[in-house]
Structures are given as C-alpha cells and as structure tokens.
Biopython code that builds the backbone (N, CA, C, O; Angstrom):
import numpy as np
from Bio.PDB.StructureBuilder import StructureBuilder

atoms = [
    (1, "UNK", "N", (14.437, -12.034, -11.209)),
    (1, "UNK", "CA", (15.171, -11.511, -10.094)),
    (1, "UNK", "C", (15.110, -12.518, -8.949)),
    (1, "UNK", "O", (14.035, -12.889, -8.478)),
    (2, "UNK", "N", (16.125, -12.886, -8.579)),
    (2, "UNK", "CA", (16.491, -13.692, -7.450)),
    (2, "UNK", "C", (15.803, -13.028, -5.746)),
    (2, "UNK", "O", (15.532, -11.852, -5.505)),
    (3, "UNK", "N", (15.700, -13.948, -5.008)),
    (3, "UNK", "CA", (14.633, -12.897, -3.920)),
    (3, "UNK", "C", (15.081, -14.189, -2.795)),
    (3, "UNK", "O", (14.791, -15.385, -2.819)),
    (4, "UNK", "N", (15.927, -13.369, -1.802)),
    (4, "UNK", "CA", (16.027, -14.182, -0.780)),
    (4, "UNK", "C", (14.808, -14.654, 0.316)),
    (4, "UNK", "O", (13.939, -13.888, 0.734)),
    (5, "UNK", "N", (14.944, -16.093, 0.686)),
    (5, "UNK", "CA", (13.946, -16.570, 1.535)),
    (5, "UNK", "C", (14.224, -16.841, 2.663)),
    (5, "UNK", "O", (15.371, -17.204, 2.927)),
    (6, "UNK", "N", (13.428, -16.759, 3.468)),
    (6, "UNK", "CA", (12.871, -16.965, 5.006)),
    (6, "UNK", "C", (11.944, -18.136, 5.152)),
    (6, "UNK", "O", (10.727, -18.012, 5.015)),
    (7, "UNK", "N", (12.595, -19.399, 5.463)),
    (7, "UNK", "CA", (11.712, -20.045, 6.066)),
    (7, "UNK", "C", (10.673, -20.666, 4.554)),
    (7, "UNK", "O", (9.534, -21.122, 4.654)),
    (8, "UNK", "N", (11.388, -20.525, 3.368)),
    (8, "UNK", "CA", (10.121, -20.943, 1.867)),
    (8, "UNK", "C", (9.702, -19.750, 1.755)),
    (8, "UNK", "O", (9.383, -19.368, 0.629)),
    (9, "UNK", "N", (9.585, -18.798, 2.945)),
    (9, "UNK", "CA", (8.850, -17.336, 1.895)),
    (9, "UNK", "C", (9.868, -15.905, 2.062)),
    (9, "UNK", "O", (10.749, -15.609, 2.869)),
    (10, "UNK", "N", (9.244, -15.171, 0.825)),
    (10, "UNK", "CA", (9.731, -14.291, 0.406)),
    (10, "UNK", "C", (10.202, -13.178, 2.143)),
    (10, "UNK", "O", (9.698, -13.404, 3.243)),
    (11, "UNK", "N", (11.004, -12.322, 1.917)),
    (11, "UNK", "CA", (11.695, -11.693, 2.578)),
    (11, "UNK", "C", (10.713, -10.433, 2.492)),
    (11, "UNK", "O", (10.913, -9.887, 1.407)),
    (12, "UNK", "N", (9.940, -9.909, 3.069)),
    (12, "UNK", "CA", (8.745, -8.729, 2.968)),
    (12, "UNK", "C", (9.917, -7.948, 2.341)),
    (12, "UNK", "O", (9.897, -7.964, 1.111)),
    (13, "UNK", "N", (10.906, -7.286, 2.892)),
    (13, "UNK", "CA", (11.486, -6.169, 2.147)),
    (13, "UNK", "C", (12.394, -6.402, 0.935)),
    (13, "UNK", "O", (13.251, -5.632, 0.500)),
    (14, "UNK", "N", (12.029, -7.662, 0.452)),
    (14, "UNK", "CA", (12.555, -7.757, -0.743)),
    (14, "UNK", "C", (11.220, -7.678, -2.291)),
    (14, "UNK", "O", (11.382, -7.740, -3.510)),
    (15, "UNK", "N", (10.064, -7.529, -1.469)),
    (15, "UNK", "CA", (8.762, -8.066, -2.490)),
    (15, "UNK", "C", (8.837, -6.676, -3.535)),
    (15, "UNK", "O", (8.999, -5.495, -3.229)),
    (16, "UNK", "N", (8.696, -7.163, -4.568)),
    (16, "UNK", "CA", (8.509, -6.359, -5.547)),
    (16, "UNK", "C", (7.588, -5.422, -5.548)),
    (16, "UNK", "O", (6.474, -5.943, -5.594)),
    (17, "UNK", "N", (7.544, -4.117, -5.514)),
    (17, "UNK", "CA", (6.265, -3.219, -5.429)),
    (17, "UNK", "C", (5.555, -2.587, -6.418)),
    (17, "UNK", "O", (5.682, -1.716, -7.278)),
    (18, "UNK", "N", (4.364, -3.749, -5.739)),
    (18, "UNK", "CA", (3.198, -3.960, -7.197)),
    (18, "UNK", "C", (1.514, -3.683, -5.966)),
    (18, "UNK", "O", (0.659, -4.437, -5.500)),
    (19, "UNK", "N", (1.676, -2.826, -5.928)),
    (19, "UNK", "CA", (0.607, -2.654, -4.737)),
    (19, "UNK", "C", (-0.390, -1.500, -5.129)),
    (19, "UNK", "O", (-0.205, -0.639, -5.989)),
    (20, "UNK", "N", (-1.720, -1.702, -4.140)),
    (20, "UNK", "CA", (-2.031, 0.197, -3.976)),
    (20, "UNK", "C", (-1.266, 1.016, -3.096)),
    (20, "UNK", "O", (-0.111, 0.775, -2.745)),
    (21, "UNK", "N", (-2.210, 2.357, -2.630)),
    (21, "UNK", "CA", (-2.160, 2.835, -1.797)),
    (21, "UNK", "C", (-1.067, 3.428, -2.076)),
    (21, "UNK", "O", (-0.651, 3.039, -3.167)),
    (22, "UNK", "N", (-0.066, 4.585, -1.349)),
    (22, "UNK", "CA", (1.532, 4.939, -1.686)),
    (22, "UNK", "C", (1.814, 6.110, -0.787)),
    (22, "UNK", "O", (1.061, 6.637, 0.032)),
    (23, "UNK", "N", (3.033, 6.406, -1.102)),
    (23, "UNK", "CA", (3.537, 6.996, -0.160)),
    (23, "UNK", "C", (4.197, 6.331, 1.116)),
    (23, "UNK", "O", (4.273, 5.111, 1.259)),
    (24, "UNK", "N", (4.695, 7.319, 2.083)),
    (24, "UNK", "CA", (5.844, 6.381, 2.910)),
    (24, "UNK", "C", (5.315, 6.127, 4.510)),
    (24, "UNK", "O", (4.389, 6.720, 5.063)),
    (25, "UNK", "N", (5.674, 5.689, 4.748)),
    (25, "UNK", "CA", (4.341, 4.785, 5.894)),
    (25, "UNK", "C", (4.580, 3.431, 6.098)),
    (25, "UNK", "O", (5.678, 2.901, 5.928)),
    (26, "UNK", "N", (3.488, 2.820, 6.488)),
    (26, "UNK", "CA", (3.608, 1.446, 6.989)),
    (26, "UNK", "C", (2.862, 0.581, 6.003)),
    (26, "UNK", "O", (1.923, 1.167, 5.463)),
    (27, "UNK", "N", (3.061, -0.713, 5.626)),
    (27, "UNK", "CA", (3.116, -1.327, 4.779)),
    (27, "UNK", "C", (2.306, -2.904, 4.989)),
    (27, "UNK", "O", (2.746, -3.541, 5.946)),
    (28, "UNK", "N", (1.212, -3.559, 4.214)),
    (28, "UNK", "CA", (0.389, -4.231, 4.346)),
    (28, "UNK", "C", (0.893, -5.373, 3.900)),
    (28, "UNK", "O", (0.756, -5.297, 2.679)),
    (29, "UNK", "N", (1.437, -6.472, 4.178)),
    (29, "UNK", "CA", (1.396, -7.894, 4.114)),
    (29, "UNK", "C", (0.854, -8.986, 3.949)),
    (29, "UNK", "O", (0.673, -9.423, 5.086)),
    (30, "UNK", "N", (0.518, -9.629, 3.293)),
    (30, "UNK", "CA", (-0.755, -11.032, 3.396)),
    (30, "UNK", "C", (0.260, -11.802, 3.070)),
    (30, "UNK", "O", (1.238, -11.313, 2.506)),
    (31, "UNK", "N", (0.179, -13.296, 3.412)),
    (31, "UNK", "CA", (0.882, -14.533, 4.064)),
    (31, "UNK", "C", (0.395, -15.412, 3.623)),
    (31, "UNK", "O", (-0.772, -15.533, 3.998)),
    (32, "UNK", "N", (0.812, -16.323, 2.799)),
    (32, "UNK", "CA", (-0.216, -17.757, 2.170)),
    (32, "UNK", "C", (-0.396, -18.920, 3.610)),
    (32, "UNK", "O", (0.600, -19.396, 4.154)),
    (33, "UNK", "N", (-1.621, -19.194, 4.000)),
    (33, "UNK", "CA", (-1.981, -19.808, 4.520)),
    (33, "UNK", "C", (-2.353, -21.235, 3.967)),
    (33, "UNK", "O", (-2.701, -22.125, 4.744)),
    (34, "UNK", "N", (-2.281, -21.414, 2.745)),
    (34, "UNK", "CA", (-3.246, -23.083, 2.428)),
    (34, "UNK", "C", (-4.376, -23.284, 2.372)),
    (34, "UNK", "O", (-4.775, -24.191, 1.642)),
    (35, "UNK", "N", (-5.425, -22.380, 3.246)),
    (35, "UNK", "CA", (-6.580, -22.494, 3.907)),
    (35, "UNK", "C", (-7.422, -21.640, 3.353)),
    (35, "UNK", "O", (-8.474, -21.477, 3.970)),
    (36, "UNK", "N", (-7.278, -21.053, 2.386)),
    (36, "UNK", "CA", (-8.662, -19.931, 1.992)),
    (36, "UNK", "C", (-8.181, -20.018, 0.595)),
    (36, "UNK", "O", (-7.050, -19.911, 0.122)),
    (37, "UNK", "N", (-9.881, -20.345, -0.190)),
    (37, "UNK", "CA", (-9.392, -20.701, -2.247)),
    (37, "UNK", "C", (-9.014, -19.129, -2.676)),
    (37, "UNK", "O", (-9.081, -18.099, -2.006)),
    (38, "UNK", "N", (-8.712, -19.286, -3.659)),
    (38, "UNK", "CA", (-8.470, -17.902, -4.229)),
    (38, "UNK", "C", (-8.819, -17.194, -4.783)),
    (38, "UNK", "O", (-8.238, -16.390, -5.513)),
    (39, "UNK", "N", (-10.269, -17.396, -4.466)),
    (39, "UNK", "CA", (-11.513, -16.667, -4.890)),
    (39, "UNK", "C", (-11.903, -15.853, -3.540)),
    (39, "UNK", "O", (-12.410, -14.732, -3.482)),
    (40, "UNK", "N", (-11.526, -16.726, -2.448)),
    (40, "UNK", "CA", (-11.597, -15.769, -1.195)),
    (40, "UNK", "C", (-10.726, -14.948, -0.933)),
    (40, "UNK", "O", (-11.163, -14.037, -0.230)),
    (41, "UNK", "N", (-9.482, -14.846, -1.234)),
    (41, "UNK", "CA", (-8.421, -14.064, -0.944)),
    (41, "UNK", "C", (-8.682, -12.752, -2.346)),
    (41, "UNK", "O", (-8.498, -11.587, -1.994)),
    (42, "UNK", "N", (-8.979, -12.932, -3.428)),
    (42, "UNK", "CA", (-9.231, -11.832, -4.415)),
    (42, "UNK", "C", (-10.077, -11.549, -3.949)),
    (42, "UNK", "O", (-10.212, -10.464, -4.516)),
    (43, "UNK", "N", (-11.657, -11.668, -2.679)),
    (43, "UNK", "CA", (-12.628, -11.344, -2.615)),
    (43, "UNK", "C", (-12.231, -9.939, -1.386)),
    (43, "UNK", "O", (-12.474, -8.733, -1.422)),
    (44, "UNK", "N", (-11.678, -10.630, -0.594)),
    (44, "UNK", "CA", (-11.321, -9.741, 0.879)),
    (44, "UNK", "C", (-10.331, -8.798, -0.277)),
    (44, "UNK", "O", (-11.029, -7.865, -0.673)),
    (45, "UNK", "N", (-9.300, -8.774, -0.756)),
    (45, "UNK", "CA", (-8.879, -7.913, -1.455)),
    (45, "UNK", "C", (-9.295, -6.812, -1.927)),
    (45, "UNK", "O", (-8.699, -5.786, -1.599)),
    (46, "UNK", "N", (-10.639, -6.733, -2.986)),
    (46, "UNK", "CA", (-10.821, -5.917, -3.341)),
    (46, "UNK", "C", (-12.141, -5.388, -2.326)),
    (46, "UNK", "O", (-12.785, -4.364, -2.556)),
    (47, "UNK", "N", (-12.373, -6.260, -1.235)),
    (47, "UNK", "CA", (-13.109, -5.534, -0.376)),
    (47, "UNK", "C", (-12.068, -4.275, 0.726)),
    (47, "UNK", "O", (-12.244, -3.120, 1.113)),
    (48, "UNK", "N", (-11.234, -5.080, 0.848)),
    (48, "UNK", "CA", (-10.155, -3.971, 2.191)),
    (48, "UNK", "C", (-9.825, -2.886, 1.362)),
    (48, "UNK", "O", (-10.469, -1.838, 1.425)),
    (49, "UNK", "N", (-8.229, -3.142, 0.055)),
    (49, "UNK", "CA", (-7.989, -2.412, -0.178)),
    (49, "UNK", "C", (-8.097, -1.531, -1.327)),
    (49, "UNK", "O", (-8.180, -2.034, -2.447)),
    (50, "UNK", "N", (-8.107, 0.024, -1.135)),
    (50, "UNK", "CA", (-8.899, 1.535, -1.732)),
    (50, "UNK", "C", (-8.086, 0.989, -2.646)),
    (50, "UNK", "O", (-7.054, 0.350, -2.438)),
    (51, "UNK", "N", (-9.035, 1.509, -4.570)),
    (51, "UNK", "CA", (-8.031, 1.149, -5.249)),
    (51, "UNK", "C", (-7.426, -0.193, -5.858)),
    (51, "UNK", "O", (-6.462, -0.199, -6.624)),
    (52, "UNK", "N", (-8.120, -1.349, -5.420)),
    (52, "UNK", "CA", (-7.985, -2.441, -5.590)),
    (52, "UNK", "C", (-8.986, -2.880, -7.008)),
    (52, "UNK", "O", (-10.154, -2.547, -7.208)),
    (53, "UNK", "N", (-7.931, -3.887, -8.039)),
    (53, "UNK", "CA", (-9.148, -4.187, -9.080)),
    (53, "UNK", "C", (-8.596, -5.605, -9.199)),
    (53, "UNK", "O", (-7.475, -6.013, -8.898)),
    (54, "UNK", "N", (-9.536, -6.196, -9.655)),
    (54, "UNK", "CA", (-9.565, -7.715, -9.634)),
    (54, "UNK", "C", (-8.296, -8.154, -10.562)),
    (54, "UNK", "O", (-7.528, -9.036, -10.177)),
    (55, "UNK", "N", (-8.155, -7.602, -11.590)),
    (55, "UNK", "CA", (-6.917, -8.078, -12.325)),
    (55, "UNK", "C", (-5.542, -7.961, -11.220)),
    (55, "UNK", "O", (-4.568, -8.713, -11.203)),
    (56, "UNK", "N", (-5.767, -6.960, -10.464)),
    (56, "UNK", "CA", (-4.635, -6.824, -9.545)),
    (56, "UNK", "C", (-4.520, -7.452, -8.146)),
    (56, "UNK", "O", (-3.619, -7.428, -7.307)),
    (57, "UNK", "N", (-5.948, -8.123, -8.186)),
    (57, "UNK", "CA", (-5.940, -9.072, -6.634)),
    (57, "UNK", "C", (-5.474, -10.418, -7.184)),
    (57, "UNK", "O", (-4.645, -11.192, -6.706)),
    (58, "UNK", "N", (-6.186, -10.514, -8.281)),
    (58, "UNK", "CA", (-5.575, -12.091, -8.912)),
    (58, "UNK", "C", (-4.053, -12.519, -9.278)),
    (58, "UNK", "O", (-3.454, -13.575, -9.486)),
    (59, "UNK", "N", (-3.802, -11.374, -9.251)),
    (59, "UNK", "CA", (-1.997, -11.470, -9.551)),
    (59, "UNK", "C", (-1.360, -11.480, -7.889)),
    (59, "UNK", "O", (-0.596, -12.315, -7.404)),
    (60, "UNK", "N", (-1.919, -10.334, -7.267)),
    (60, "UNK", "CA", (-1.563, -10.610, -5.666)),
    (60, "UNK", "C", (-1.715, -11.990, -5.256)),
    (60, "UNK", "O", (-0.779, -12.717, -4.922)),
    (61, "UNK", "N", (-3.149, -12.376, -5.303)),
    (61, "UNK", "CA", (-3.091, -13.878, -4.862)),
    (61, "UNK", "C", (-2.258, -14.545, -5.586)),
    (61, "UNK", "O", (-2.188, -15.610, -4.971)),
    (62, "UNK", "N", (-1.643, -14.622, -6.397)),
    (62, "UNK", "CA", (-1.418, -15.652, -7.034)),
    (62, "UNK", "C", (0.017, -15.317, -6.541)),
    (62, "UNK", "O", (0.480, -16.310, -5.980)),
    (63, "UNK", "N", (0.908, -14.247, -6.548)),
    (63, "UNK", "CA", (1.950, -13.786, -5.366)),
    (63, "UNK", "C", (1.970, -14.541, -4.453)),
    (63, "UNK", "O", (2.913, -15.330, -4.384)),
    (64, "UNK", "N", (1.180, -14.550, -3.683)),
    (64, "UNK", "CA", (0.914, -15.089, -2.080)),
    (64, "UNK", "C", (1.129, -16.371, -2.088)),
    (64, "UNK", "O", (1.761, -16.998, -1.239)),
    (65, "UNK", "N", (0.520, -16.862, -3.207)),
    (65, "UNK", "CA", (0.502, -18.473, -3.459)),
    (65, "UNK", "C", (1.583, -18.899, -3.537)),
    (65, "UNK", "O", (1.962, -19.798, -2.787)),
    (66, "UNK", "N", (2.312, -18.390, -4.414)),
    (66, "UNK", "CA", (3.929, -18.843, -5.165)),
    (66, "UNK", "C", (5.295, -18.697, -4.807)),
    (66, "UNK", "O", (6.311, -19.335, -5.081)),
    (67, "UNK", "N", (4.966, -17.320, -3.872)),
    (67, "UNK", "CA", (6.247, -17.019, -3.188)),
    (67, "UNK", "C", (5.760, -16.450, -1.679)),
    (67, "UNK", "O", (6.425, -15.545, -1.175)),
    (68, "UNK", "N", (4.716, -16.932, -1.040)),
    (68, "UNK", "CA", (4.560, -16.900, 0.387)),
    (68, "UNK", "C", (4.300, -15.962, 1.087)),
    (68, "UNK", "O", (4.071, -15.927, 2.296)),
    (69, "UNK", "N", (4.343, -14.741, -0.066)),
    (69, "UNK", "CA", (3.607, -13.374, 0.571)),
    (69, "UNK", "C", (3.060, -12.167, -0.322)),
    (69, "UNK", "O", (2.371, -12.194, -1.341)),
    (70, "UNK", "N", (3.347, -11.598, 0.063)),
    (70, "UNK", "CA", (3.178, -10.021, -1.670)),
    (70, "UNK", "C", (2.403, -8.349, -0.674)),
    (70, "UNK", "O", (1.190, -8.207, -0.521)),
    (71, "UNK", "N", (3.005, -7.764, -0.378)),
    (71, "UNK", "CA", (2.827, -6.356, -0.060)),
    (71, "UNK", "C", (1.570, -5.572, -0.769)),
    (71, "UNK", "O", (1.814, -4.982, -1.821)),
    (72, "UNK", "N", (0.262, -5.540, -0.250)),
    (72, "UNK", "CA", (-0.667, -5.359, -0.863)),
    (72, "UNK", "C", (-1.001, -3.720, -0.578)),
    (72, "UNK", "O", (-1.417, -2.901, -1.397)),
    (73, "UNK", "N", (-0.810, -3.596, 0.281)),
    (73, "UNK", "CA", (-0.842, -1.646, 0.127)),
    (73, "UNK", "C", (-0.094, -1.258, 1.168)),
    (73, "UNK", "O", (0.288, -1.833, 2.188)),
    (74, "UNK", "N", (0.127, 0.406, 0.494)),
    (74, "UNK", "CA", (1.092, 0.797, 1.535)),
    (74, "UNK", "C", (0.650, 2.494, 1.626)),
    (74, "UNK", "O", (0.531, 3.241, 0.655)),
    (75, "UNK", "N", (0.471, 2.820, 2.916)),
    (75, "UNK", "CA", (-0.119, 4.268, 3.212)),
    (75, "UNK", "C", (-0.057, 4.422, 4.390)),
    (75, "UNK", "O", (0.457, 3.476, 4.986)),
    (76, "UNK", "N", (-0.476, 5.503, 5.169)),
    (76, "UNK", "CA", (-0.581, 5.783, 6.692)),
    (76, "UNK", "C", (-0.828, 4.741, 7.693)),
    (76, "UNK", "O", (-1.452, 3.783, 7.235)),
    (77, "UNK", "N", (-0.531, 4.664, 8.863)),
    (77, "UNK", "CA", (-0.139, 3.213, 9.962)),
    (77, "UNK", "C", (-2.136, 3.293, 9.962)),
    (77, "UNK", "O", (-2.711, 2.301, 9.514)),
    (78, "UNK", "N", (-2.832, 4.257, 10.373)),
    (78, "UNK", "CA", (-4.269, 4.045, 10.508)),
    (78, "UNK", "C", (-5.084, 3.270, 9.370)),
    (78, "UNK", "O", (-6.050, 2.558, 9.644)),
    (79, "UNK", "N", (-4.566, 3.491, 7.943)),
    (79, "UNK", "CA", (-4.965, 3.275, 6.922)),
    (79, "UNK", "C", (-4.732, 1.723, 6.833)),
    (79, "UNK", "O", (-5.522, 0.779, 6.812)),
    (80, "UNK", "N", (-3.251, 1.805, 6.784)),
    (80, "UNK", "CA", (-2.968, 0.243, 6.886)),
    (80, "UNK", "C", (-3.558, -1.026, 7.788)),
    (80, "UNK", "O", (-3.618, -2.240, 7.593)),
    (81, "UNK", "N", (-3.953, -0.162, 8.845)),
    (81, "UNK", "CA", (-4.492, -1.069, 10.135)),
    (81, "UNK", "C", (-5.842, -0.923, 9.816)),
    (81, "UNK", "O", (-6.508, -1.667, 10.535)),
    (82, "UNK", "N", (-6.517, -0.286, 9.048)),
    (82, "UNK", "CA", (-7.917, -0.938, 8.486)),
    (82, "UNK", "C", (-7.842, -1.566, 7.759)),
    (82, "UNK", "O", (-8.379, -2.647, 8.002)),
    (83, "UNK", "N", (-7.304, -1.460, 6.643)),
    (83, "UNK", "CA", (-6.607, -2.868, 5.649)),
    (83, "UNK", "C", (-6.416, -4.319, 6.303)),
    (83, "UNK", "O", (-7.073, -5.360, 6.256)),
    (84, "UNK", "N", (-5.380, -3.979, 6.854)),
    (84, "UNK", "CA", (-5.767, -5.666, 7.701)),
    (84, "UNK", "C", (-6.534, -5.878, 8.277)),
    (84, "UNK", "O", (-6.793, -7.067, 8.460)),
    (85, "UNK", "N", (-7.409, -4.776, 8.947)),
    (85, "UNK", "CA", (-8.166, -5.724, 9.705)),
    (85, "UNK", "C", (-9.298, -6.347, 9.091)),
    (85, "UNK", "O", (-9.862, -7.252, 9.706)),
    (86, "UNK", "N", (-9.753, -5.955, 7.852)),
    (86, "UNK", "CA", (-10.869, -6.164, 7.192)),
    (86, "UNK", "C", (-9.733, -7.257, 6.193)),
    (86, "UNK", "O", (-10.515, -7.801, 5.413)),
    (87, "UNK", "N", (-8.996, -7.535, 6.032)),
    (87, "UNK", "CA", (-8.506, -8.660, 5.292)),
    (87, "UNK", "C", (-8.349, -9.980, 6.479)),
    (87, "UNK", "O", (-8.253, -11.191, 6.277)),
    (88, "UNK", "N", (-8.370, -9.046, 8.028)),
    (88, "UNK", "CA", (-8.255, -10.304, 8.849)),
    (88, "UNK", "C", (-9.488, -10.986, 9.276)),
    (88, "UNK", "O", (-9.554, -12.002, 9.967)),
    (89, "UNK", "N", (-10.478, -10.285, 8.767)),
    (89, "UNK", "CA", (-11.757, -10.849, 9.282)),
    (89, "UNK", "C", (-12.017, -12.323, 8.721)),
    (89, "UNK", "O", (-12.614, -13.074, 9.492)),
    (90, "UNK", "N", (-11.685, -12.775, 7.610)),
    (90, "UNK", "CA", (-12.166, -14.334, 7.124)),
    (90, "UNK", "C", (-10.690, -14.997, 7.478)),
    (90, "UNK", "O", (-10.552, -16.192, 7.218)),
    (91, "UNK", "N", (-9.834, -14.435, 7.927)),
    (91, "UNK", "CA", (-8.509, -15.274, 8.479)),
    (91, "UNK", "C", (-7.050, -15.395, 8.220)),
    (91, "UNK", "O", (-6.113, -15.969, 8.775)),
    (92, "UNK", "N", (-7.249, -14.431, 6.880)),
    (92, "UNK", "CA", (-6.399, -14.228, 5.704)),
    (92, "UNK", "C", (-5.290, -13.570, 7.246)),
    (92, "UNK", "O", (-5.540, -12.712, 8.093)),
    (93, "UNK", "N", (-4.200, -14.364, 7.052)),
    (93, "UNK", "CA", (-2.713, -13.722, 7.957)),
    (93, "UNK", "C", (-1.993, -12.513, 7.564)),
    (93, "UNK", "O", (-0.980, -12.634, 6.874)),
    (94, "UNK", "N", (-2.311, -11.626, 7.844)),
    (94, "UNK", "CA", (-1.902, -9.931, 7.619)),
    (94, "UNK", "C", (-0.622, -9.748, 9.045)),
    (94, "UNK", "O", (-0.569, -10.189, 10.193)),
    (95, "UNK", "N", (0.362, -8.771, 8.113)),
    (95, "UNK", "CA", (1.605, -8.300, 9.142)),
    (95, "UNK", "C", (1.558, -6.485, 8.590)),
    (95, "UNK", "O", (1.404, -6.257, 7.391)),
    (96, "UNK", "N", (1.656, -5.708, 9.258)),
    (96, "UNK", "CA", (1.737, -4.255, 9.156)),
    (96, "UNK", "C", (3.240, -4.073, 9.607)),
    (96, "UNK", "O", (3.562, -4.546, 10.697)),
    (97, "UNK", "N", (3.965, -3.566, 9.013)),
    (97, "UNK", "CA", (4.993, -3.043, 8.755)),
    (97, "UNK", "C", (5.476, -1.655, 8.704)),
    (97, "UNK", "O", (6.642, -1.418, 8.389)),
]
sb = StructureBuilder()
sb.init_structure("model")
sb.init_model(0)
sb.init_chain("A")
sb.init_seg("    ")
for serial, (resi, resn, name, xyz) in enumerate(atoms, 1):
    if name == "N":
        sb.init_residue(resn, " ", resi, " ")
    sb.init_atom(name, np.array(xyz, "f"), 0.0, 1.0, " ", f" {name:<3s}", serial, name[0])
structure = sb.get_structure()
C-alpha cells in the first residue's frame, strides 16, 4: 500500500493500525530520531505501553525506522499522555493526537 509522505515520513493518519490500547480517543506517535539503538526504543516500549510485547515493539521500531513514524497506542487523552511521557523520558519524540 502506497502511503503518502511529509517531509520522508509517513503521514500519522495514514499509518497502518497495528497498535495497543483501542477505542476512540487520542492517539500515540513515536518519530525516528537517529539517536536511540533499537534496543532502546523496544525497551521504553514495552515499558510505557499497557499491552505491549516485544514481538510487537520490534516491528514498531522497526516502523519508526523505515517509514519515520508508526502509531503505538491509542486510548483516552490521560492514558495517552502517560504513554508519552514515559516514552519521552530517554528522548524518544512522541506527538499525541
């Protein structure tokens, strides 16, 4: 599937939804930075988000890597805003939606 870009990365409301969390609400973002291996980004993963398993952070990261972003959970605006913030703690670039 073809997926329009912004700037080299993916279009958030075009990302395929392969996430936790559910229901309709506001929506968790991570952003490839360059700067953190991908052992750190699967690590904060399955630390933030409920529901998270390593087979499914390693495919996220590897999302993030390849096409510049990937929608990692999606649930209540409070829910979501603990999600990032515990994914923002080592630096990882989070957008709530």
């Amino acid at each position: 599937m073809s997926r329009p870009r912004i700037s080299g990365q993916v279009a958030p409301e075009e990302v395929e939804d392969r996430t936790t969390g559910g229901g309709e609400g506001s929506k968790v973002f991570l952003f490839n930075c360059e700067c953190h291996t991908f052992e750190e980004v699967i690590t904060q993963l399955l630390k933030a988000v409920p529901g998270m398993t390593r087979p499914l952070a390693e495919e996220l990261a590897w999302r993030v890597h390849t096409t510049g972003l990937a929608e990692v959970y999606r649930g209540g605006a409070s829910d979501c805003d603990r999600v990032a913030k515990i994914l923002g703690e080592t630096g990882l670039i989070v957008q709530v939606l």
